[in-house]
N, C-alpha and C positions, 0 to 999 in steps of 0.2 A: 389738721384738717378735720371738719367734720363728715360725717358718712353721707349725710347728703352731696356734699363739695370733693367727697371721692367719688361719688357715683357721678356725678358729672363731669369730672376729671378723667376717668377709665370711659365712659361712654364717647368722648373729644376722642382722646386717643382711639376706640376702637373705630368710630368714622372714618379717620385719617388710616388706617388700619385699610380697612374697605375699600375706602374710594380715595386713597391717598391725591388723584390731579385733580379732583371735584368731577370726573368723567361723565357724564348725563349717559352713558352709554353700559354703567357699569348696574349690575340689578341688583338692588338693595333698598330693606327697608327695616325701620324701627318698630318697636314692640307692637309686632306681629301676631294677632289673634286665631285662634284654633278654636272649633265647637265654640263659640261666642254664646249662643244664645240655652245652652247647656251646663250642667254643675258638672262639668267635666271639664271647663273653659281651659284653654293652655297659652299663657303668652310668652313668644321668645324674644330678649330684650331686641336683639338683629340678626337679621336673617339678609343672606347674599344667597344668587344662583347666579350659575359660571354654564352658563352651555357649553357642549361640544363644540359646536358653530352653528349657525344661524339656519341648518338644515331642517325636516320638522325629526327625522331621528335626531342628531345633533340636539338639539332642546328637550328632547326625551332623555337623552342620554345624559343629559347637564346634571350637574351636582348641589345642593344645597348646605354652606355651611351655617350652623346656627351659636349664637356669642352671647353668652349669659354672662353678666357683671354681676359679681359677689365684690364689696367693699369691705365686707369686714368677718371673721369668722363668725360670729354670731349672722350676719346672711347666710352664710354659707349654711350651716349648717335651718337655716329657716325650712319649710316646706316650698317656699313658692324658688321659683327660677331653676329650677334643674331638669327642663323640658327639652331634652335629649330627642329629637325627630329629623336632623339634620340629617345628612349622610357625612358629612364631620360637624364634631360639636366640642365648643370651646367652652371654658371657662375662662374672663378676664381679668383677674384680683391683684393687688398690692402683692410683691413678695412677699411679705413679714405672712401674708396669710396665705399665700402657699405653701410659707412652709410650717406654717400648723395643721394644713388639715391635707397635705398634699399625700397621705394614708389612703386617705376616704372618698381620691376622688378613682371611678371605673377607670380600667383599662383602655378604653377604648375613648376616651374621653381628652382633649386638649387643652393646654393652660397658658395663654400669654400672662405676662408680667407686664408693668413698664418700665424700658431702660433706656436715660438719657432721650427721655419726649416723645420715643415712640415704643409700641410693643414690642416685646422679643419673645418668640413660644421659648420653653423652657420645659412644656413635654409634648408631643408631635398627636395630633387624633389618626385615629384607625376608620377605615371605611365601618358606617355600621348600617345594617337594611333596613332602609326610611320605610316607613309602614303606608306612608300617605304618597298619593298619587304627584306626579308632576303639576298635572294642571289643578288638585286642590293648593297647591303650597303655593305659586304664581298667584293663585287668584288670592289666596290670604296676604301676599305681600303687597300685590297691587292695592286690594283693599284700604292695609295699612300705609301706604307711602302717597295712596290719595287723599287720605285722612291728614296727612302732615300737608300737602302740598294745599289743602282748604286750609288751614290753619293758617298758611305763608310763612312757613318754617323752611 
């Protein structure tokens, strides 16, 4: 397979991932932009928020996890896609290249594989302290999942 046709292949899988029933209920959206308009730009390929419940603490309290797709060690190890702002943050790569650079990824950091059509974690993420507000990360997802939804994706 080529790396373009992995990264399509781990991105299918991490949807099904997400929003395994196609849930319109579930909150998620795809390469999610930060400081957009800044040389400090940050996009995370997908980004999910799980509220507490649907209370306004409850949605304060919700959690954001963010899924970076590396396809191949030479990604991995690139500058772009290790934007880490989630309160858990995964990486989703081929095994063969997890277990090249599986040294170098943080501690606190998460790693699905794929086994048998869908992901299997094969290292677990730790809580880490999102720097950015609830309602900035809502609004960036919204942002982006409006953007797909003009597109008719």
């Amino acid at each position: 397979m080529s790396r373009p046709e992995i990264t399509k292949w781990l991105s299918e899988l991490t949807e099904k991932l997400i929003n395994p029933n196609n849930d319109s209920r579930m909150y998620w959206a795809r390469e999610v932009t930060f400081d957009y308009a800044t040389s400090n730009r940050v996009r995370v390929d997908y980004m999910k928020f799980e509220p507490l419940n649907t209370t306004v603490s409850g949605i304060e309290k919700g959690d954001f996890y963010c899924y970076e797709i590396k396809s191949s060690a030479e990604d991995f190890h690139s500058k772009n896609g290790h934007n880490f702002i989630g309160d858990y943050n995964y990486y989703v790569m081929p095994s063969e290249v997890y277990q090249k650079v599986s040294a170098e990824i943080p501690f606190s950091v998460g790693v699905y594989c794929p086994s048998g059509g869908t992901l299997e974690s094969v290292k677990q993420a730790r809580r880490m302290n999102r720097q950015r507000s609830v309602s900035e990360m809502l609004l960036m997802m919204f942002r982006s999942a409006n953007r797909d939804r003009a597109k008719g994706e």
